[in-house]
N, C-alpha and C positions, 0 to 999 in steps of 0.2 A: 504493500500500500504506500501512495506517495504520501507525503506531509511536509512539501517543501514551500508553497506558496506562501502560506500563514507565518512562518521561522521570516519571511525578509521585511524587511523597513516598508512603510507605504512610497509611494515616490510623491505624494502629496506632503509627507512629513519631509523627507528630505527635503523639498522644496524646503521648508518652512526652514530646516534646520538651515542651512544656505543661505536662503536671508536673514536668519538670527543671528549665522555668525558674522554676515559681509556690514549687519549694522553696529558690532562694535567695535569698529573700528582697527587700524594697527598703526603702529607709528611709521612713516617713510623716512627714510635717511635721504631724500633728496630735499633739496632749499624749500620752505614754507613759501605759498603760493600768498598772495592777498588775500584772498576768500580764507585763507589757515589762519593766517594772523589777524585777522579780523574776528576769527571764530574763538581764539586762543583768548583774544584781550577781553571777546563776551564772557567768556568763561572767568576768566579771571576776575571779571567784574560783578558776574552771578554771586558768586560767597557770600560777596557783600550784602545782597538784597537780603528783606525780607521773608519769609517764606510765609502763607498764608495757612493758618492753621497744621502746625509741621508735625501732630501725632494723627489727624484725622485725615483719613482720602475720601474722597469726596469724587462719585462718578454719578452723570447722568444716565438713567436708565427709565426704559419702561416699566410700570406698575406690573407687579404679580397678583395673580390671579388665586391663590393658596399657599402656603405657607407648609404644608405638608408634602413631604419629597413624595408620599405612592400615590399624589395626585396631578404632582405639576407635570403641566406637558410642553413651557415655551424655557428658551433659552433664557430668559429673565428670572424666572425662579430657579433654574439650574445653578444659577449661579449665586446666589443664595445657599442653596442646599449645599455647594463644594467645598463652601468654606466655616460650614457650621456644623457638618459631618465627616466620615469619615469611613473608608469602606474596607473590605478586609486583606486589599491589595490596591497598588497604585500606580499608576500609570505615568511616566514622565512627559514631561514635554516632545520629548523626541519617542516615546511611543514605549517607553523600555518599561515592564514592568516588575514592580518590585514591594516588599513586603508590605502593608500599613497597619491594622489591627490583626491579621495573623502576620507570623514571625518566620514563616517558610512559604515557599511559591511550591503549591504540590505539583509531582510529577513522578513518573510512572519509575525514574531512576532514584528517587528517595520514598521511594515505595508510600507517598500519601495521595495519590492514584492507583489504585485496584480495579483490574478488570477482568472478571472472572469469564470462562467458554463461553456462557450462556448469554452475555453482555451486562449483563449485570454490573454497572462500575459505583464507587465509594472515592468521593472524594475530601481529604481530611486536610482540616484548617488548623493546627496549634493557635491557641489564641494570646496574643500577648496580657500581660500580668501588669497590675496597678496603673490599668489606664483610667483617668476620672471623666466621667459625664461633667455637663455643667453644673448639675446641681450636687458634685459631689461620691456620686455614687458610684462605684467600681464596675467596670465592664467584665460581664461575665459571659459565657457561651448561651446561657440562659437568655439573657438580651439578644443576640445573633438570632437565635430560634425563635422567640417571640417574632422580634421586626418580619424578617422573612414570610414566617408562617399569617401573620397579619396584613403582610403588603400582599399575597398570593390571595388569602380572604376577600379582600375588598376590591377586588380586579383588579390590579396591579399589576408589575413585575414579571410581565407575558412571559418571559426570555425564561426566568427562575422556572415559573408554573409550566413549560413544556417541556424544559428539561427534566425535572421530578414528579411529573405523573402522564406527561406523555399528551394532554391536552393544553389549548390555551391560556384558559380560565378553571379557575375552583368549580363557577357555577357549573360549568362542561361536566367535570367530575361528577358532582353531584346528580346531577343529569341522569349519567349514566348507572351511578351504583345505590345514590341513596345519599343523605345527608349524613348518618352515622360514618359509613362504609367509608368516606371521602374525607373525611375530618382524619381516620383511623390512615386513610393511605398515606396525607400531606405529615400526619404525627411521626410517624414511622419513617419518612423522607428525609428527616431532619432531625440527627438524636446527637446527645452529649457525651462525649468520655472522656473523664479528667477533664482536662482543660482544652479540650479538643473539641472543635462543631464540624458533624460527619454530613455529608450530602449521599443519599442513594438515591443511584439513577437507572431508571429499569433498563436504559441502553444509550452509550457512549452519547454525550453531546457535544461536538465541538468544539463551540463558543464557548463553555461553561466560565473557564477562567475568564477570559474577555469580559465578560459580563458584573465579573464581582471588582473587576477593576477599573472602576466609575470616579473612583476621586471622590464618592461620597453624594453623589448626583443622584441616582436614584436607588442604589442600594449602598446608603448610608444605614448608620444602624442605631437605633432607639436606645433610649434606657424604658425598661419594661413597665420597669415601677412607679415611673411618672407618668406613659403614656397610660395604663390602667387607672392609675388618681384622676388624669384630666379627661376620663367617658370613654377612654375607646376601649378595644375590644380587650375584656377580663383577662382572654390566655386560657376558656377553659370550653369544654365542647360545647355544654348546653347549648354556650351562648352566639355559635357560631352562626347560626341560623339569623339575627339578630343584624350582622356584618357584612353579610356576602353584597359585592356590587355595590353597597354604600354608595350614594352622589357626597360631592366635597359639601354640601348645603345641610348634610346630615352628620358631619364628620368633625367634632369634637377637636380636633388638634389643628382645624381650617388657620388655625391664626397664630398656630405653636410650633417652636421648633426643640429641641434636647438633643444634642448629638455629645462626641465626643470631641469633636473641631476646633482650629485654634481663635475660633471666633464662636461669643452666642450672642443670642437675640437680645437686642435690650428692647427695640419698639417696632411697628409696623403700623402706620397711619396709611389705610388706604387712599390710595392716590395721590398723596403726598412723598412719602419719603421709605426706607426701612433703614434701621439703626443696627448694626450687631457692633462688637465690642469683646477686645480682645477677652481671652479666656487664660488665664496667667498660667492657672494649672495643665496647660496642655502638656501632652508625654512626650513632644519633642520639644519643650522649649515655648516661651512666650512668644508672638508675634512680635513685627516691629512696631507696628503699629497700635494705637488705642482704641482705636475706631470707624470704623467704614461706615459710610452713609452713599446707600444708592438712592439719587433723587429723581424724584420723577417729574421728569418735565415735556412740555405739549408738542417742542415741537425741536428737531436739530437745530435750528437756527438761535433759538433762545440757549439753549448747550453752546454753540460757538459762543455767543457773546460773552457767556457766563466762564469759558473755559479763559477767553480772553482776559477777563477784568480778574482770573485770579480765583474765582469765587468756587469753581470746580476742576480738580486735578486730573480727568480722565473722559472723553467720551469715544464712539462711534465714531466714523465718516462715510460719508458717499462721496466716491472719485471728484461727483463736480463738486461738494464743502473744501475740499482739501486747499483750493488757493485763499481761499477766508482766513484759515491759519497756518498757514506753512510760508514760514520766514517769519513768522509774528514773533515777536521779542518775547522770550521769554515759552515757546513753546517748541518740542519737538514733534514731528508725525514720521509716522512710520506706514508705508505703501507698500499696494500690491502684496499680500497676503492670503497666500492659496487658502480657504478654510474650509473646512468639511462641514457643509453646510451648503445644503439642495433647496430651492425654493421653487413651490412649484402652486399651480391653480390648483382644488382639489375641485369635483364635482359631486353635488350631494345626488344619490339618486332617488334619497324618499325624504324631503325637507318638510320637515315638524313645523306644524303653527303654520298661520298664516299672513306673519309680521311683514315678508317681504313676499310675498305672492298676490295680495290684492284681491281680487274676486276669485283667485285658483281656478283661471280657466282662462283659453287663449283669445288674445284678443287684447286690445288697446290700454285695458281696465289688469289686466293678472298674468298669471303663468302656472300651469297646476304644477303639484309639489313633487310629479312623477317626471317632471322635467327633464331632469337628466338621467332617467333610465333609459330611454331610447338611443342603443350605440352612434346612430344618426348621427345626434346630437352635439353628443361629447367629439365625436371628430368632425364635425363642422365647427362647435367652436376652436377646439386644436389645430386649424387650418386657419382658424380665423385671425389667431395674434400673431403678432409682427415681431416675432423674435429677437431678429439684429436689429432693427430700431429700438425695441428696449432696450438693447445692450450697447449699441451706438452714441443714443442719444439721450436716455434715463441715467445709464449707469456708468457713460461713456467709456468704454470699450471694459469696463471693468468687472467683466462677468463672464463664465465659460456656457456655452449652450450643452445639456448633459447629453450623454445616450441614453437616459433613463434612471428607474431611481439607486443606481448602483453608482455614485460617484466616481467622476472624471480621476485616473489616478490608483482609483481603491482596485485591489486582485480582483479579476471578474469580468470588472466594468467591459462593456463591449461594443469597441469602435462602431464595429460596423451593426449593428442595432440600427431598425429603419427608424426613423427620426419624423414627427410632422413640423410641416415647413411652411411658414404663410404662403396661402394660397387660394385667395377670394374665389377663384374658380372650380376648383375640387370643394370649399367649404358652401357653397352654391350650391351643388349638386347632392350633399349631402344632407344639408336642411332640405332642399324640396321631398326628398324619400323620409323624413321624418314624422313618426306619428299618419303616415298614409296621408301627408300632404296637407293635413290639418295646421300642422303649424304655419307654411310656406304661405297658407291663405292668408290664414286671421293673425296673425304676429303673435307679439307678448310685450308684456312688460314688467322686469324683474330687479328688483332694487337687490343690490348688492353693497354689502357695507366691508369697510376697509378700517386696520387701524389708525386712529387720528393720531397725525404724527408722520406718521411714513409715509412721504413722497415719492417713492418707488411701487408701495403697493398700491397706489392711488393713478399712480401713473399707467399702471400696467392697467387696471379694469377705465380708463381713459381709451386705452390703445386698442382695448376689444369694443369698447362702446362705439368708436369713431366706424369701425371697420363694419362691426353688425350694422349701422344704418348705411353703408355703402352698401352692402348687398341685399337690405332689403329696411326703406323705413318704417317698416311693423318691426321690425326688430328693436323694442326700446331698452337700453339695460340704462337705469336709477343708480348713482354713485351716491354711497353717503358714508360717514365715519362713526365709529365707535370707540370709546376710551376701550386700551388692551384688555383690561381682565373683564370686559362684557364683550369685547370681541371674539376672546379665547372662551367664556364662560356659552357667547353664542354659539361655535362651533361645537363643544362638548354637546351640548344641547342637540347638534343636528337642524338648527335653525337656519343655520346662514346657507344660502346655497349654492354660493361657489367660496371657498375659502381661500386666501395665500398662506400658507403654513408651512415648512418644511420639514424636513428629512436630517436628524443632525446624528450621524452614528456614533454610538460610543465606543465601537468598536471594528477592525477592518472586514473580518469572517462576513461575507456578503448578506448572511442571516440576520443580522442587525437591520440592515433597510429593508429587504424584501421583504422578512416581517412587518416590520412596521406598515409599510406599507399596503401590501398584497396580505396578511393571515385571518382568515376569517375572522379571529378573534383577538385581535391587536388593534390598533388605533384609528386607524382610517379606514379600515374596513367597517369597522363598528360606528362611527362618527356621521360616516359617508354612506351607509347603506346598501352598502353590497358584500355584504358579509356569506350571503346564499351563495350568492357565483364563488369569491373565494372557498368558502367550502366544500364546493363542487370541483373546481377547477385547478386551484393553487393548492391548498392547504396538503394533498401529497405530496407535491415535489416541495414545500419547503419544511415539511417532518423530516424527508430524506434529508434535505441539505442540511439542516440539524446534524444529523448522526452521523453523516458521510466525515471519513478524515482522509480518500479518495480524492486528491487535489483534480484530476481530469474528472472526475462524477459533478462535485462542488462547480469546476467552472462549468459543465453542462448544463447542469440543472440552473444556475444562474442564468443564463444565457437566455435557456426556455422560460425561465420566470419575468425575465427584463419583455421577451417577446413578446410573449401573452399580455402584459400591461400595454404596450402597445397596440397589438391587437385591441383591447377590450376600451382604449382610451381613456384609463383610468386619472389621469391627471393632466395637463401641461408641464412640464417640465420644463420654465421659461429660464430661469438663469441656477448656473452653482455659483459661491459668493465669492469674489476678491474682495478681503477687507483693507480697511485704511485705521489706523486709531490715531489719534491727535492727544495729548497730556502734554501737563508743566514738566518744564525742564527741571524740575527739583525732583521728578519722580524717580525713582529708583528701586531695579531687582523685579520689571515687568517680564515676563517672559512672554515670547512666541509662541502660542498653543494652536492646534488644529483649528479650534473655534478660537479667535482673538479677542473675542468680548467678553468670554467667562473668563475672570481674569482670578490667579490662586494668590490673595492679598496677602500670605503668611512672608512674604520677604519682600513686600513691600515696603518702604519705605521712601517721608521725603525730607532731601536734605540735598545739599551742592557737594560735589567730591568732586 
């Protein structure tokens, strides 16, 4: 069996590493240029300033939408959760992983990987000693088994739940064997010895490691005895019945965090701001910092001023921000930044409520909510957007067009993957054959909301609006905005019916996005309403890909799975992200990471050197 694909670096992280190292610079032994001596005497004169608040970093951000890691699903909360938690391995910046709450990386040559004939595998985590939660309390294997066992409850942590019971979801389980029977398989999944937390797996997955090497993102790990004080689930079977599928609106911890991280929570004012604040006693050492504050504000441009006048030490860019502050005194940015991170339309096929449907029926007045079930449809509008115009002229050239949802870069991705390509004349032909011509007659009209703030994702449902009245003006589509956590809270819901949301993988094993993606019982299947076709269609070949350690099977089965989204036009896949970030020059100890906005504040610090 091969297993050489997954052992090499991403060539997306190389990139990144390449640019992290070509940005710190090296001394030249040839004579200083002007532009050097000019830059030498800034520097020299920096020391001297002032530094504005020099224990607090201060970055603009989007609002979050919850505050519990088994519920967040945008980069905004992720980034929260990385630096408040902490997971049982970690993943560096260059991709290398290595220990963090367990003390070994298991593997089949220090025998805490077992894998018995029958496939049956045990994978066993030592768990490190005297590490304190925030409030004190000592980590124990018993915490590990709670979080898990409760983020698997409450629909969560898809990746965990297929790997230890072979389905998506708990409910599935349950489904099939019974409430009792389901409680007893997940219990049994995940047992204690000494000071070791065991995983069984009824047959080899993959990913597995990958997965628990999050940086504390979403499988960070609870203290048990707080989250049982603050309402959520006891830790005992009755009451499992009580947990399963939970919405974040019934969830007790919506506004709480306890990790073992070198940062906790001190406040969360929605829509305002959120506060964490170093944690002294962390087990690797204090932060440098005393304080992070992510504020939330309406719009990038209010971030540049605010980045300029000093008042905030780190935001975002969009390619065309970048001359606003780049050369501004007192500011560095840093460009062109490959990220992992897919941005694509999503299409809802069965949209809930009728907040943007109108009268649900076609015609000048609505759009019914079965809208986008008709494959018609979906590749008429996927012919309809202008792809290199958004990436020309939105995001001036600073976006790669994907092959699908397997990132440009990542093992797998596959060049030659057919692609849809603005084409007013194929998307013409394809609304007329939809719904048996009903729609071509009577038009529609369908509001579609964007987050308020983002001029790219405003841009882009701009770009399909202009297009659809070119090929037909019954075609009306409604732009309007929503603050983030009721734009994210609308898509959970199944409300919105087209969304811009991405693909951000925490890991390279191709299983990460085509799940997410394409698995009957992962995010966007479930969100978006084609969770039936995925369980008819997909969800084989991505249980295989799961298990397979087959590097020629793995990229097969990729491949077929990239196709099929194609085929079935399950999304636009309009830009993958080149970031830009912009901070004060007193910032120091940022690193280059795959995603450049989750930023790990523990070596943080500001100061002139």
């Amino acid at each position: 069996m091969k297993n050489t694909i997954f052992k090499n670096k991403l060539i997306l992280i190389l990139l990144i590493c390449v640019l992290a190292f070509s940005m710190t610079g090296c001394k030249k032994n040839s004579p200083a240029t002007q532009e050097e001596q000019q830059t030498e005497q800034q520097e020299e004169t920096a020391s001297t300033k002032e530094i504005e608040n020099p224990d607090t970093f201060i970055t603009a951000s989007d609002d979050v939408e919850t505050l519990d890691l088994h519920f967040m699903s945008s980069a905004s909360t992720t980034c929260v959760s990385y630096n408040v938690y902490d997971s049982l391995l970690y993943r560096t910046p260059a991709g290398e992983i290595k220990p963090c709450l367990a003390t070994s990386i298991p593997s089949l040559d220090n025998d805490l990987i077992k894998i018995q004939d029958n496939g049956n595998t045990t994978i066993e985590f030592p768990i490190r000693e005297n590490v304190k939660f925030h409030n004190g309390e000592i980590l124990t294997p018993e915490d590990i088994k709670y979080t898990f066992t409760r983020g698997i409850i409450v629909g969560a942590l898809s990746d965990l739940t297929q790997a230890l019971t072979g389905e998506g979801s708990f409910n599935s389980v349950v489904e099939k064997v019974g409430l009792d029977e389901a409680y007893d398989v997940l219990d049994n999944a995940i047992t204690i010895e000494d000071n070791s937390i065991i995983f069984h797996l009824a047959q080899p997955f993959a990913p597995f490691i990958d997965i628990v090497s999050d940086n504390g993102a979403a499988y960070g790990i609870l203290n048990k005895k707080w989250a049982v004080e603050e309402g959520a689930w006891p830790g005992t079977k009755e009451t499992v019945k009580d947990f399963i599928s939970i919405t974040d609106e019934d969830n007790t911890l919506h506004n709480k965090m306890m990790g073992t991280g070198p940062f906790k929570l001190e406040s969360w004012e929605q829509g305002e701001r959120i506060v964490i604040e170093r944690f002294d006693d962390y087990w690797q050492g204090p932060a440098k910092l005393k304080r992070v504050i992510r504020q939330v504000t309406a719009d990038n441009n209010t971030a540049i001023q605010q980045l300029q006048k000093g008042d905030i030490d780190f935001i975002t860019l969009g390619l065309s921000e970048v001359p606003q502050v780049e050369g501004y005194e007192g500011i560095k940015v840093i460009k062109d930044i490959p990220a992992s991170q897919l941005i694509k339309i999503n299409f809802n096929f069965d949209i809930k409520g009728d907040k943007y449907l109108g009268n649900k029926e076609f015609g000048s007045d609505g759009a019914p909510s079965n809208l986008f079930s008709d494959l018609d449809v979906r590749k008429a509008f996927s012919y309809t957007f202008d792809y290199q115009t958004f990436i020309d002229e939105v995001l001036l050239g600073s976006g790669i067009k994907p092959y699908g949802p397997v990132l440009v870069g990542y093992p797998t991705a596959n060049p030659d993957n057919p692609q849809y390509n603005f084409d007013l004349e194929k998307a013409e032909e394809h609304f007329k054959k939809a719904f048996d011509g009903e729609l071509w007659e009577k038009g529609f009209k369908l509001t579609v909301p964007y987050s308020a703030g983002s001029t790219a994702r405003q841009r882009a449902l701009e770009i399909l609006k202009a297009n659809l009245q070119q090929i037909n003006p019954k075609f009306e589509l409604e732009i309007t905005s929503l603050p983030w956590a009721a734009y994210v809270g609308g898509i959970n819901d199944s409300e919105i019916p087209m969304s811009i949301f991405g693909i951000l993988p925490d890991y390279e094993h191709p299983y990460c996005s085509l799940a997410y993606h394409m698995y009957s019982e992962d995010y966007y299947a479930q969100v978006n309403g084609y969770a039936d076709l995925a369980k008819e269609k997909y969800d084989p070949l991505i249980k295989e890909l799961a298990s397979s350690f087959d590097d020629e099977r793995v990229e097969e089965l990729s491949h077929t799975l990239q196709k099929y989204s194609y085929d079935d036009a399950l999304s636009i896949f309009h830009h993958q992200v080149i970031a830009q970030v912009g901070m004060r020059d007193w910032v120091q100890g940022y690193e280059i990471t795959p995603i450049p906005f989750i930023v790990d504040y523990y070596n943080i610090s500001k100061e002139y050197k």
